[in-house]
C-alpha positions in Angstrom: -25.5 -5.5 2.2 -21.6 -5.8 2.2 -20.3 -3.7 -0.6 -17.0 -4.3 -2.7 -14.3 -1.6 -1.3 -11.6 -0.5 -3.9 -8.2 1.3 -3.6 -6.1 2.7 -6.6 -2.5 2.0 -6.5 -0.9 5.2 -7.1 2.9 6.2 -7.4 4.5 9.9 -7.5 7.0 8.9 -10.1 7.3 9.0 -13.8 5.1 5.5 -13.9 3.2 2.8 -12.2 3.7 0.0 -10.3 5.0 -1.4 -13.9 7.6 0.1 -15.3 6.9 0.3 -19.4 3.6 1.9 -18.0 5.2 5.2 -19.1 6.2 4.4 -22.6 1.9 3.4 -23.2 1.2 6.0 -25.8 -2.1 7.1 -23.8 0.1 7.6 -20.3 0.4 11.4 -19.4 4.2 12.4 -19.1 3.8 15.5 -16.6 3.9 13.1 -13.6 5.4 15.5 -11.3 2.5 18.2 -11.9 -0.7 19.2 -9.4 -3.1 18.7 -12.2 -1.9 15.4 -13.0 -2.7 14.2 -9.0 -5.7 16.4 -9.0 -7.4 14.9 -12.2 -7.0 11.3 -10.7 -8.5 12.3 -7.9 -11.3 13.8 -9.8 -11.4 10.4 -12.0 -11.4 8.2 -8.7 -13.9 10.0 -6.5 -16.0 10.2 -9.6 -15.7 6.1 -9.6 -16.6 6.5 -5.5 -13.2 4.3 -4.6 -12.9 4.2 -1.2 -8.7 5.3 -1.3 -6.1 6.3 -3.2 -2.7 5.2 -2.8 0.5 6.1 -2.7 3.5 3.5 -3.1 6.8 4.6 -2.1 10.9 3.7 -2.3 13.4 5.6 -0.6 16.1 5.0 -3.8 16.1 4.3 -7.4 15.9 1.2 -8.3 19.9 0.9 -9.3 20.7 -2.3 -6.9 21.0 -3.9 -10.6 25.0 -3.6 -12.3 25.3 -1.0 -9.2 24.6 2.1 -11.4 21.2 4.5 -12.2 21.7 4.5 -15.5 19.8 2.1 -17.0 17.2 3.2 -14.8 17.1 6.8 -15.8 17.7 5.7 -19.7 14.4 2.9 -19.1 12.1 5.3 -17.0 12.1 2.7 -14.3 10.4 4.6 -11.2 13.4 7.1 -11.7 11.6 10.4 -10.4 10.1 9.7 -6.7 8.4 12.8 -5.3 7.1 12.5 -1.6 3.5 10.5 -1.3 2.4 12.9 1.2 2.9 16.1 -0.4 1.5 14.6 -4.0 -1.7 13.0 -1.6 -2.2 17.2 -0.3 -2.3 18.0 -4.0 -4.9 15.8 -5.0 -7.0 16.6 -1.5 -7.0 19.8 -2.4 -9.4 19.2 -5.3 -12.0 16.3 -3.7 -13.8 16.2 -0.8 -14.3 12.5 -0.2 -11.8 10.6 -1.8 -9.5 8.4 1.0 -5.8 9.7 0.8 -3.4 6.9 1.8 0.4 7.8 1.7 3.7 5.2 2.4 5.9 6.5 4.8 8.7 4.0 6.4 9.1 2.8 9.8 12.9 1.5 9.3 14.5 5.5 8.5 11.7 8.1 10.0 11.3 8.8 13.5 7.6 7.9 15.0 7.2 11.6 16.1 7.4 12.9 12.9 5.5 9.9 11.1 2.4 10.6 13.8 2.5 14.2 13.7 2.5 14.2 9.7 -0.5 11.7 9.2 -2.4 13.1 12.0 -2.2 16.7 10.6 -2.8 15.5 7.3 -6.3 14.1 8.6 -7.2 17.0 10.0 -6.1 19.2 6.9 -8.7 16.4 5.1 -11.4 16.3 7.5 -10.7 12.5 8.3 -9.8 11.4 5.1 -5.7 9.9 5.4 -4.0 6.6 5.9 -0.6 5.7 6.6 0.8 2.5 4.8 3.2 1.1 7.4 6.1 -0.6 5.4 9.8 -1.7 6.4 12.3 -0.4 3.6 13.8 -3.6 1.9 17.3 -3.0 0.7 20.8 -1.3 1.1 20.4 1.2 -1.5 17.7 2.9 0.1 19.7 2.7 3.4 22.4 4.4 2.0 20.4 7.1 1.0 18.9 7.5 4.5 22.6 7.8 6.1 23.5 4.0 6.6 25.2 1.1 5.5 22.9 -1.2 4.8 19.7 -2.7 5.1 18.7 -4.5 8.5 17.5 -7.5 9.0 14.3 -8.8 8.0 12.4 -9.8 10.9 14.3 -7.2 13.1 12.5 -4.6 10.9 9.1 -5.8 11.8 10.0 -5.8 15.8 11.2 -2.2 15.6 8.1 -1.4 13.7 6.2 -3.1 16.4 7.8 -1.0 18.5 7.0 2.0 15.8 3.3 1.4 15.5 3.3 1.4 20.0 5.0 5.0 19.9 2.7 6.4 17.1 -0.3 4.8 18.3 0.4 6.1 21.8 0.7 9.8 20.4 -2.6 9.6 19.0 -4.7 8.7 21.6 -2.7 11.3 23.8 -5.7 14.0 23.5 -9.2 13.1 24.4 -11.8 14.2 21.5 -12.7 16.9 24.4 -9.4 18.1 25.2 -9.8 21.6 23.5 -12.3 23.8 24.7 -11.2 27.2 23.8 -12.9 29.2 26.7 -11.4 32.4 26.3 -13.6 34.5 29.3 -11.8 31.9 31.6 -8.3 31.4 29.6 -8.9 28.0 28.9 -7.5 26.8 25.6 -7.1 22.9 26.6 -7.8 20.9 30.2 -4.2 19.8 30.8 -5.6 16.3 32.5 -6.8 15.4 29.2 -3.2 15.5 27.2 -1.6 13.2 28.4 2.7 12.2 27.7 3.6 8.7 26.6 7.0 8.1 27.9 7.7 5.2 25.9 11.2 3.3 26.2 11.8 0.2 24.2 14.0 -2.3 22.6 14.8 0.6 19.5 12.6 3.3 20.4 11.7 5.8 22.8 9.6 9.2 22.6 8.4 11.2 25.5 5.5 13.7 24.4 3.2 15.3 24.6 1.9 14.9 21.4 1.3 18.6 19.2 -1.9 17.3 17.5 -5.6 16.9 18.6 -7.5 13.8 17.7 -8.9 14.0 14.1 -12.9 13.5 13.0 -11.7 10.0 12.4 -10.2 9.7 15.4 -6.6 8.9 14.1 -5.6 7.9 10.2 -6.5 4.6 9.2 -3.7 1.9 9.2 -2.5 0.2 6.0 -0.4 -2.7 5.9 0.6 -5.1 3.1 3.2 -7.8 4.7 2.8 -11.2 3.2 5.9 -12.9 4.6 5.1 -15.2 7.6 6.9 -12.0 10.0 4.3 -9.7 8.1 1.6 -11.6 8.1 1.8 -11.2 12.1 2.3 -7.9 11.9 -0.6 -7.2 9.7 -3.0 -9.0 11.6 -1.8 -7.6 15.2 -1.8 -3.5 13.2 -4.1 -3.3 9.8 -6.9 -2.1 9.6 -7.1 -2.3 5.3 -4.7 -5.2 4.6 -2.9 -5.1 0.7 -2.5 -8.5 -0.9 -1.5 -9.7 -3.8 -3.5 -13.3 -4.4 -2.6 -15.1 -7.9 -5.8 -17.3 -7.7 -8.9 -17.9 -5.9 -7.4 -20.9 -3.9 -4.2 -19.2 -2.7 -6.8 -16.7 -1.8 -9.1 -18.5 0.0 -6.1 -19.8 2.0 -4.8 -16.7 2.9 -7.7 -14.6 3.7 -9.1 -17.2 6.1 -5.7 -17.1 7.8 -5.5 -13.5 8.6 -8.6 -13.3 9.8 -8.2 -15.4 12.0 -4.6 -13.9 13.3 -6.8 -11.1 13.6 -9.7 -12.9 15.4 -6.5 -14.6 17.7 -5.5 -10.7 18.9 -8.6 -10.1 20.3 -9.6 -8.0 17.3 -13.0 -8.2 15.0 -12.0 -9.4 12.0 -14.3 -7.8 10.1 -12.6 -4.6 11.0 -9.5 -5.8 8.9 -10.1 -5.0 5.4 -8.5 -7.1 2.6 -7.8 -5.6 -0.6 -6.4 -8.2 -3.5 -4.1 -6.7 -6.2 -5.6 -6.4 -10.2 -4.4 -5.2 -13.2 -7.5 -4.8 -14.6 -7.6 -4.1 -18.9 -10.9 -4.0 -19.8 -12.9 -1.8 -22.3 -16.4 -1.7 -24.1 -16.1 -5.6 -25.2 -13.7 -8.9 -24.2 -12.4 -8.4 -27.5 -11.6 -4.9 -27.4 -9.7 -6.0 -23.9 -7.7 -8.5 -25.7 -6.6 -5.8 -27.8 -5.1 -3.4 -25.7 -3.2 -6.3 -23.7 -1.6 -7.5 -26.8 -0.3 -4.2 -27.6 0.8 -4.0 -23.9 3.0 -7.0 -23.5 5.3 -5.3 -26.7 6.0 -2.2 -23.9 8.5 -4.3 -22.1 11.7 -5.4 -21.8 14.4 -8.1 -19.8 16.1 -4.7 -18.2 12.5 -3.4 -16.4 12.2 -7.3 -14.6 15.9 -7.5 -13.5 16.0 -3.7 -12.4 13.0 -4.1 -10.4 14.0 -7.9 -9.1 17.5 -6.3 -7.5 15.6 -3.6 -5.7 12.9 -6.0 -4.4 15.3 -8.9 -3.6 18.6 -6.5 -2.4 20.6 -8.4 -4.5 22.7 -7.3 -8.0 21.0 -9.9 -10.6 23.8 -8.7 -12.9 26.1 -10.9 -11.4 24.7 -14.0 -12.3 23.7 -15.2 -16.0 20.6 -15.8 -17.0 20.6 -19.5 -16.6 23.2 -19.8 -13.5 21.8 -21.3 -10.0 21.7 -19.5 -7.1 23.7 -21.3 -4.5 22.3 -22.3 -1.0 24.0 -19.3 1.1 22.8 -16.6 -2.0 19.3 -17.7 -1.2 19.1 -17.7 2.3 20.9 -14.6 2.2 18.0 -12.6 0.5 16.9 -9.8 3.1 14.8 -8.2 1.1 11.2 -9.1 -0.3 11.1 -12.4 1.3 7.7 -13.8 0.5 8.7 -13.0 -3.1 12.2 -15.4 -2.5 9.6 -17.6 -0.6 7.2 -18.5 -4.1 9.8 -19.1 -6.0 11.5 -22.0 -3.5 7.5 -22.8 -3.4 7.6 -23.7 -7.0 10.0 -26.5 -6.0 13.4 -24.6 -7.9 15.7 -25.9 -4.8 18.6 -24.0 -6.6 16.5 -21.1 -9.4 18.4 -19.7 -12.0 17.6 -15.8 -12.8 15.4 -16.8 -15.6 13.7 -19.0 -13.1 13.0 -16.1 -11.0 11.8 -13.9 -14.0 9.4 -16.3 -15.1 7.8 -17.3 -11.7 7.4 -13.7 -9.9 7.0 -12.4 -13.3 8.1 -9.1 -11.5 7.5 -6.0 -13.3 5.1 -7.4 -16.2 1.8 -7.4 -16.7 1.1 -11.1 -15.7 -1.9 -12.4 -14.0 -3.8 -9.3 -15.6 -7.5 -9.5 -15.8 -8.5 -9.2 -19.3 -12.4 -9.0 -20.3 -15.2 -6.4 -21.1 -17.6 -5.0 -18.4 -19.4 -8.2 -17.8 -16.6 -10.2 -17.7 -14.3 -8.6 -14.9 -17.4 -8.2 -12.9 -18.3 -11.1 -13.1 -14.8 -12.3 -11.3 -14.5 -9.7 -9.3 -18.3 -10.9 -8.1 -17.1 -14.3 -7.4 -14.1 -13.3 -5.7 -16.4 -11.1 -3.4 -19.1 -13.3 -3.0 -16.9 -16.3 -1.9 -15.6 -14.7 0.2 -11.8 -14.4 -0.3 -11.2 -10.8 0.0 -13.3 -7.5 1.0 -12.3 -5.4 -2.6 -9.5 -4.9 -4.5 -6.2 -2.7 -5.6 -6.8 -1.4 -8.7 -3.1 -1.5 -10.5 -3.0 0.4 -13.2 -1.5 -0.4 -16.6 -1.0 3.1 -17.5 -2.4 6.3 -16.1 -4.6 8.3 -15.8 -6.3 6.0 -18.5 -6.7 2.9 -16.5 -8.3 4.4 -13.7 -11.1 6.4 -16.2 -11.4 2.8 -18.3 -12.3 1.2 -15.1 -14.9 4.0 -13.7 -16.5 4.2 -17.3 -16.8 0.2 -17.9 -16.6 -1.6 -14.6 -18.1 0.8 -11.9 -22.1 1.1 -13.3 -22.1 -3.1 -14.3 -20.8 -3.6 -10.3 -23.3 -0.8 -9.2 -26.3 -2.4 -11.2 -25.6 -5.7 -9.5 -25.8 -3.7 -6.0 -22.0 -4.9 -5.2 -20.8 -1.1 -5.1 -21.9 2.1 -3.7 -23.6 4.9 -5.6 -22.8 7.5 -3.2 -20.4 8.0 -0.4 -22.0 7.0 2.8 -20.1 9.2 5.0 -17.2 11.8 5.3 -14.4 9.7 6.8 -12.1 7.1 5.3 -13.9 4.9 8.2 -17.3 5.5 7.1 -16.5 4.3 3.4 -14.6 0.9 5.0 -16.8 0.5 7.7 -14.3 1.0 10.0 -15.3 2.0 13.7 -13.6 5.4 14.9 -11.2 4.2 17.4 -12.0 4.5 21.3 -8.6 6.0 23.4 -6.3 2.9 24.7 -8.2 0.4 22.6 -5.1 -0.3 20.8 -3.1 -1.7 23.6 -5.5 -4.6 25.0 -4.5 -5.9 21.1 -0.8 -5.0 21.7 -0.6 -7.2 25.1 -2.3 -10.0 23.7 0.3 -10.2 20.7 3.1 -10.2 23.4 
């Protein structure tokens, strides 16, 4: 029986994906400690998720009035530890848990980016992911050495180029490669490592690779564009897709259509998993729910939405007043977030004001929550399943580690009863809890010529 598949949404910062998440009276403050990591992953693998998951930037969000310190003074994702070395912490105390880390394709080299994932699934006994991302605006650049940020779909054809050049490192040793024979001085049969001695448009990297093949076979491959460019790219690369669907037409829409891009490529679509975004507040009753969201929405403020709208949308909404258009060239000048840009215009604003923008992505509230007691968010989350408009869901979390134990204590048994979600883990691997085949050597490519 297909089973519902969930992912938390994880950040090494001082928050969560929302920014007043910190200021929640139940959030933990020692964010950048090893028990913090550890006790999620305790709280998640208790709750059997399939994954959790690190979000990353590359800057503080300080795009907005071109200065940090409202962000330091607000607690807005100010303290941004690297994903991977947080994801080793929390390995270190579970043994099934999925470990999913971001790590950009626009500032690291592929090398590096296939050797780090690749050891880190063998350090996990085939547990990692690597969420492929482009980085989205000059202030991260700048950090990373450059001027700016480039353009939009040019970052997706370098990171097509990105995904070739990691992708061809790890199928460059056969699962047989190492044989260790020492009476015969053996370590490795050299015709079974193999260089890759790629050249592109932006990228080249010779080899050999300095990893073997994992028990996985490589890291699973997450990907979460939702701009026409990234929707491509998903559908030719992910293997567990991140959306974020506001309702169950958009999604119905949406999930047919990248399945089929997938189906299109020559790939099964049922080996791209799609994961819908939820805020889930829930609790021992819908009224106790209700409850808790009131008392949420008080937590935040203008200053969270426009510091997190500059960083997504690379431009300074301090410039502009509240109620002041955007001109023609201001919009179609927008390099960062475009699919973001793309529902506002959708909303028919030819010309949106900032408020217009604050109101419609509704960036960095809680907005679009789901709000109910056990029977009611299973109950959705059964008809979203059932329909079928995604494969499971990104668990967002209002404030942590408190959403994520809500959710295992409430939701988890109601969705287990029904016989929608495991019991147990069914395997060791990331790909045994997605139902995602371990990838043969080289099948990767027959999908790569079909996209070109």
């Amino acid at each position: 029986m297909r089973q519902i598949h969930f992912v938390a949404f994880l950040q090494a910062q001082n928050c969560t994906t929302l920014p007043s998440s910190w200021r929640h009276p139940d959030a933990r403050t020692d964010t950048y400690s090893p028990d913090y990591y550890q006790h999620i992953g305790r709280v998640l693998e208790a709750g059997k998720f399939d994954i959790g998951f690190f979000d990353d930037r590359l800057a503080m969000p300080d795009m907005y009035s071109g200065d940090h310190a409202h962000t330091v003074q607000n607690g807005i994702r100010c303290v941004k530890m690297d994903p991977v070395t947080c994801l080793m912490a929390m390995g270190a105390a579970t043994k099934h848990l999925g470990l999913g880390a971001t790590y950009s394709t626009t500032y690291y080299e592929p090398f590096h980016v296939a050797r780090l994932f690749q050891t880190v699934d063998l350090m996990t006994r085939g547990r990692a992911a690597w969420n492929v991302v482009t980085s989205v605006n000059d202030n991260e650049a700048r950090n990373m050495g450059r001027e700016g940020v480039i353009a939009h779909d040019t970052r997706y054809d370098r990171a097509d180029e990105f995904l070739e050049v990691v992708l061809g490192h790890w199928d460059s040793w056969d699962d047989d490669a190492i044989v260790a024979d020492k009476a015969n001085n053996l370590y490795a049969r050299p015709d079974k490592v193999r260089r890759i001695d790629y050249r592109g448009k932006f990228l080249s990297s010779r080899g050999p690779f300095t990893v073997p093949r994992s028990p996985q076979g490589h890291p699973v491959v997450i990907q979460a564009g939702q701009s026409g460019r990234g929707k491509r790219f998903a559908s030719r690369w992910g293997e567990l897709i991140f959306v974020n669907y506001r309702n169950i037409e958009e999604a119905r829409k949406n999930y047919a259509e990248l399945k089929d891009g997938a189906a299109k490529l020559g790939r099964n679509p049922d080996h791209m998993k799609i994961t819908t975004l939820a805020y889930v507040m829930t609790g021992g009753s819908k009224s106790e729910a209700e409850d808790k969201k009131a008392a949420y929405d008080k937590l935040s403020n203008d200053i969270d939405q426009l510091s997190l709208l500059s960083e997504a949308l690379n431009f300074d909404f301090a410039t502009k007043g509240m109620d002041e258009p955007f001109t023609d060239a201001e919009i179609q000048g927008i390099e960062g977030m475009q699919a973001m840009r793309d529902r506002v215009l959708a909303s028919g604003k030819k010309n949106p004001t900032v408020r217009d923008f604050m109101e419609i992505t509704g960036r960095g509230l809680l907005n679009n929550a789901w709000v109910g007691g056990p029977k009611e968010i299973a109950d959705k989350m059964e008809e979203w399943f059932t329909a079928p408009v995604c494969d499971g869901f990104v668990i967002g979390p209002t404030h942590q580690p408190g959403s994520f134990e809500e959710f295992v204590k409430y939701i988890v048994p109601e969705l287990q009863k029904r016989g929608l979600y495991r019991k147990e883990y069914s395997g060791a691997t990331l790909r045994d809890h997605l139902g995602l085949p371990r990838p043969a050597i080289g099948a990767w490519r027959t999908k790569a010529d079909a996209a070109d």
